[in-house]
GUPAKE-234912 format. One record per atom (N, C-alpha, C): x, z, y. Coordinates in steps of 0.05 Angstrom, whole numbers, padded with zeros to 5 digits, always signed. Layout:
<segus>
XZY/...
</segus>
This chain:
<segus>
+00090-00075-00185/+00112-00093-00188/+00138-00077-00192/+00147-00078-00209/+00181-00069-00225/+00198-00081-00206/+00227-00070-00200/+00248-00073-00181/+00264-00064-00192/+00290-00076-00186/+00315-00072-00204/+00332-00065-00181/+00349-00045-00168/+00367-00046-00149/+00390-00015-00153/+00404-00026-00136/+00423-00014-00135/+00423+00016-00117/+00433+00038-00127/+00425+00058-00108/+00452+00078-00102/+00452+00093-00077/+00469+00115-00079/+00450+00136-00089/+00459+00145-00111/+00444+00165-00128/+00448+00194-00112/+00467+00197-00108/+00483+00227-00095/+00502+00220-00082/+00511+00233-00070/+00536+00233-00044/+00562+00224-00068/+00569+00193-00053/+00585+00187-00080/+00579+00180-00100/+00556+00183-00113/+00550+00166-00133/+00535+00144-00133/+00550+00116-00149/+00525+00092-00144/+00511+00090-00170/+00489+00066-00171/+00476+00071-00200/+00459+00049-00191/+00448+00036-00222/+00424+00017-00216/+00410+00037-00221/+00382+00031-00216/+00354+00040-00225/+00331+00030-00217/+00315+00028-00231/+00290+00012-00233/+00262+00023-00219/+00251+00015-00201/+00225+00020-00182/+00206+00013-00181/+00180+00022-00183/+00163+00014-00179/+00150+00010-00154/+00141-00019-00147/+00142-00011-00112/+00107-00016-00116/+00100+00001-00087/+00071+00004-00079/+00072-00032-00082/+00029-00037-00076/+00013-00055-00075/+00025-00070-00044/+00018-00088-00042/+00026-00101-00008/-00004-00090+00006/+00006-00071+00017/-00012-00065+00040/-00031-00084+00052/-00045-00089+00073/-00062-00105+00085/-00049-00115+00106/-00030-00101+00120/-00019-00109+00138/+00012-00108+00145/+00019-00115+00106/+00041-00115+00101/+00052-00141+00092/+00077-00150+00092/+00086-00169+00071/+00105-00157+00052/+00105-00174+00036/+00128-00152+00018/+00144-00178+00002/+00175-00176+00008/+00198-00195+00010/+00213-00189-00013/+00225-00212-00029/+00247-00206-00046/+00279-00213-00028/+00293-00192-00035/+00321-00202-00022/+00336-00226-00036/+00350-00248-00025/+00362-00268-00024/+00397-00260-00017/+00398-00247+00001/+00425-00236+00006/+00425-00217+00022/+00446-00198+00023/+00439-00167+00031/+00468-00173+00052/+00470-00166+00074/+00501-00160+00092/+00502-00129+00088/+00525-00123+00075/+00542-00095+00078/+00559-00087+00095/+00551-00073+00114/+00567-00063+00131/+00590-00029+00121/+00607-00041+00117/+00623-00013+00102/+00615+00013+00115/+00619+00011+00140/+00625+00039+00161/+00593+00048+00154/+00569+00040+00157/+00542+00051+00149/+00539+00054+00125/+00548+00037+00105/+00540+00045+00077/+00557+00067+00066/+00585+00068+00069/+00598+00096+00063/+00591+00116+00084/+00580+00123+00102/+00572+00141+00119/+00546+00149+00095/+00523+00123+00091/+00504+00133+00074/+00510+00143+00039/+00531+00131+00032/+00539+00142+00006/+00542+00171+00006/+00563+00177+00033/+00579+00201+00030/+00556+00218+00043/+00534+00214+00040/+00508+00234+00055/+00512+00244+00072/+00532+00224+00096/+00526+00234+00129/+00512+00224+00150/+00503+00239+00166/+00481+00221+00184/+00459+00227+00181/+00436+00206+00183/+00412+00198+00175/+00407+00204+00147/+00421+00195+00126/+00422+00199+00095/+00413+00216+00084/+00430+00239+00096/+00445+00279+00083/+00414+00289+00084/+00416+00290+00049/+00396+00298+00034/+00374+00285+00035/+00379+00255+00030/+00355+00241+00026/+00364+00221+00001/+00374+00232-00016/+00379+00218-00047/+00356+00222-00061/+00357+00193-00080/+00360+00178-00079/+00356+00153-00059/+00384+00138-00048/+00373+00125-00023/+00379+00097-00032/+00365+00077-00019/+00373+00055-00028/+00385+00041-00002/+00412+00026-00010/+00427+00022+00017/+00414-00012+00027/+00432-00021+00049/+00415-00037+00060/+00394-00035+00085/+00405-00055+00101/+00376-00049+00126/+00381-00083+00142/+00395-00102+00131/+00402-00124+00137/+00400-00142+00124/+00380-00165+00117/+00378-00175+00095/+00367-00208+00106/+00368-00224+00082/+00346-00248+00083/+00339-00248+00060/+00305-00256+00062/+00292-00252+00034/+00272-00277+00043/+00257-00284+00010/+00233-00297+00006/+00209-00278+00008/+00190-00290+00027/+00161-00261+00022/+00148-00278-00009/+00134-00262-00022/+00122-00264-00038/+00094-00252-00052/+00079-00239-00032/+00062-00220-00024/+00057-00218+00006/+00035-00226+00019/+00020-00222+00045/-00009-00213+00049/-00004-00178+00065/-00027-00173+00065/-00050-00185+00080/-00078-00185+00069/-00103-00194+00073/-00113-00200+00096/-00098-00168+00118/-00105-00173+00151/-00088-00189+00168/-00064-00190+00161/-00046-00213+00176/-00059-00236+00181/-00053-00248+00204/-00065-00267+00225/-00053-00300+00199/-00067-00310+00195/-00060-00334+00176/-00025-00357+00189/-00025-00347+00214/-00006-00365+00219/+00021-00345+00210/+00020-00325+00208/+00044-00302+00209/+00063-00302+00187/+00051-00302+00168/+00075-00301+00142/+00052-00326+00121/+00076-00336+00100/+00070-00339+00084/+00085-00348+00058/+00065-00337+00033/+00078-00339+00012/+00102-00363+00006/+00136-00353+00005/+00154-00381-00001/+00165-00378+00030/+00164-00358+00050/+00168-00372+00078/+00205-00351+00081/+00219-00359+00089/+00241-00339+00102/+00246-00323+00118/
</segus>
């Protein structure tokens, strides 16, 4: 499955670019984002490659989101996620 997102390319640099993301695991779900919250103070800390980040470009920002799942792996318990759920 193809992904279109936005990235800090390098310390300071932003950029789209396109991903291919792995299969949904077995005991994964795998979510499209709906809306992303930006927190400035973390995302320019991760732009400017300090912290956690420094030297892990290309990073994709974000760690706060609401999404649609659209993919649920095979071993999840049937009541736990499901395809369309928030």
């Amino acid at each position: 499955m193809q992904t279109h997102t936005i990235i800090f390319a390098a310390p300071n640099e932003i950029a789209f670019a396109d991903f291919e993301l792995p299969a949904c695991g077995p005991n994964e779900i795998v979510a499209e984002t709906i809306f992303s919250f930006v927190s400035p103070g973390t995302e320019l800390r991760g732009l400017r490659g300090e912290g956690e980040s420094r030297g892990r470009f290309p990073l994709i920002p974000g760690y706060s989101w609401v999404g649609r799942v659209i993919a649920v792996g095979s071993r999840l318990p049937d009541s736990s996620w499901a395809v369309g759920d928030h």
